[in-house]
C-alpha atoms as a printed R data frame, in Angstrom:
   type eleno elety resid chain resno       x       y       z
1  ATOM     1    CA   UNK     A     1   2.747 -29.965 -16.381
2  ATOM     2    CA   UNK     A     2   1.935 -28.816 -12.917
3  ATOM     3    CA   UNK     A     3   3.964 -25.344 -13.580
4  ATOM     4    CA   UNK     A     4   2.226 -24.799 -16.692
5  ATOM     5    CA   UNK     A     5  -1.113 -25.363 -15.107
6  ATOM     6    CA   UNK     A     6   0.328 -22.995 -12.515
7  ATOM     7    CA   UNK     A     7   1.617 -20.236 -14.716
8  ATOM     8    CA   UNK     A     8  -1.907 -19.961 -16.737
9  ATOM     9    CA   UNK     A     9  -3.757 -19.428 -13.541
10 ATOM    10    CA   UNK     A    10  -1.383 -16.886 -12.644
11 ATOM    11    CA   UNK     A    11  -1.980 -15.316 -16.441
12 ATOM    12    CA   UNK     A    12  -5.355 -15.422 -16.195
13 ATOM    13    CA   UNK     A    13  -5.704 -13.752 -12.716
14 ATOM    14    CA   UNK     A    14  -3.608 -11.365 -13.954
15 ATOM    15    CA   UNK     A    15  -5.258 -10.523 -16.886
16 ATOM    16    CA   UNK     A    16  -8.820 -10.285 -14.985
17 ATOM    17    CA   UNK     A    17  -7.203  -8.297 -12.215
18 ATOM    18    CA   UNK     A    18  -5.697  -5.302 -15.178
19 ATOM    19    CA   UNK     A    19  -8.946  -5.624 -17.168
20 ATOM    20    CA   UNK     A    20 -11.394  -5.039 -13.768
21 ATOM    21    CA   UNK     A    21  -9.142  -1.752 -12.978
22 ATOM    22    CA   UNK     A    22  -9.764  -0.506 -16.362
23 ATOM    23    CA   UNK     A    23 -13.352  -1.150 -16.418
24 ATOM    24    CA   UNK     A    24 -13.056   0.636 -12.944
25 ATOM    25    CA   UNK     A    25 -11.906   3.445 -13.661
26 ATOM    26    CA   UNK     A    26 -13.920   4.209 -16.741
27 ATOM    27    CA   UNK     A    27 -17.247   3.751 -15.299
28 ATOM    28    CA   UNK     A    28 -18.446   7.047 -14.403
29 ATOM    29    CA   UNK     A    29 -18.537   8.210 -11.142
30 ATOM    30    CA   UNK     A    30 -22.631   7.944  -9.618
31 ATOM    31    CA   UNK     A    31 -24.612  11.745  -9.163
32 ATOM    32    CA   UNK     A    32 -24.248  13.102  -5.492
33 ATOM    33    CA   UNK     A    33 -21.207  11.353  -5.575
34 ATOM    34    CA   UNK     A    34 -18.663  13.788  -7.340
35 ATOM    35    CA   UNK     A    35 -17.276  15.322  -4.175
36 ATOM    36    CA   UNK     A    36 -17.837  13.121  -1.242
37 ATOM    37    CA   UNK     A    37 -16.193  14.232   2.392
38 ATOM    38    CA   UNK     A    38 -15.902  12.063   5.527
39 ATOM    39    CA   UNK     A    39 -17.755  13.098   7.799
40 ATOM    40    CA   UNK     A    40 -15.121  12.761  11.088
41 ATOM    41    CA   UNK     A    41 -17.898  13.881  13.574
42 ATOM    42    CA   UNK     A    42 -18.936  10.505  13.657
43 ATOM    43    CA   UNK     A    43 -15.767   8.479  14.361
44 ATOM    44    CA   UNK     A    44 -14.195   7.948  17.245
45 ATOM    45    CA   UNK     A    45 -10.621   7.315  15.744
46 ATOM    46    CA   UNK     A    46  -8.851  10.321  17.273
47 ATOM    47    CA   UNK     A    47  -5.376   9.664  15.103
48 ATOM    48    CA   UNK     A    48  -7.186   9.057  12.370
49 ATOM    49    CA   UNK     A    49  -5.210  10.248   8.823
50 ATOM    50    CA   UNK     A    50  -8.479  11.738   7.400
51 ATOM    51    CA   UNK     A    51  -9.120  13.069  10.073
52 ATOM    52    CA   UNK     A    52  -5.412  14.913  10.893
53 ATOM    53    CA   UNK     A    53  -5.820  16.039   7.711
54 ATOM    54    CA   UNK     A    54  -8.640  17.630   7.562
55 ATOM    55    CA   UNK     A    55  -8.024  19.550  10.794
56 ATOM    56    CA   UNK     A    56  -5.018  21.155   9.193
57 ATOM    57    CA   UNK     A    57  -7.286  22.321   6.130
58 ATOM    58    CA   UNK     A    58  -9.635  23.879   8.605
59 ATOM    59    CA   UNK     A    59  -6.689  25.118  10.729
60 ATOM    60    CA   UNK     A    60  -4.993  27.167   7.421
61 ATOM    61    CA   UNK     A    61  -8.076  28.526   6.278
């Protein structure tokens, strides 16, 4: 009994878990929002990923 209890908790968080990232991902996206950047002024991480990144962009253009 204990497994099947088990299993249907596992189902059900499941089930919420795929039904929350759909409901995600169609709610639209806020105004001022579309096309945010990080703003790595700010931050004190220097080997940051963002941050590498976005030095290279600057760096090829």
């Amino acid at each position: 009994m204990n497994v099947i209890v088990a299993i249907l908790i596992a189902a059900a968080l499941l089930g919420l878990n795929a039904w929350l990232y759909v409901a995600n991902k169609n709610t639209p996206v806020p105004e001022g929002c579309e096309s945010l950047k990080p703003d790595c002024a700010g931050c004190g991480i220097t080997d940051c990923a963002v941050r590498i990144r976005q030095n290279d962009r600057e760096e090829n253009e």
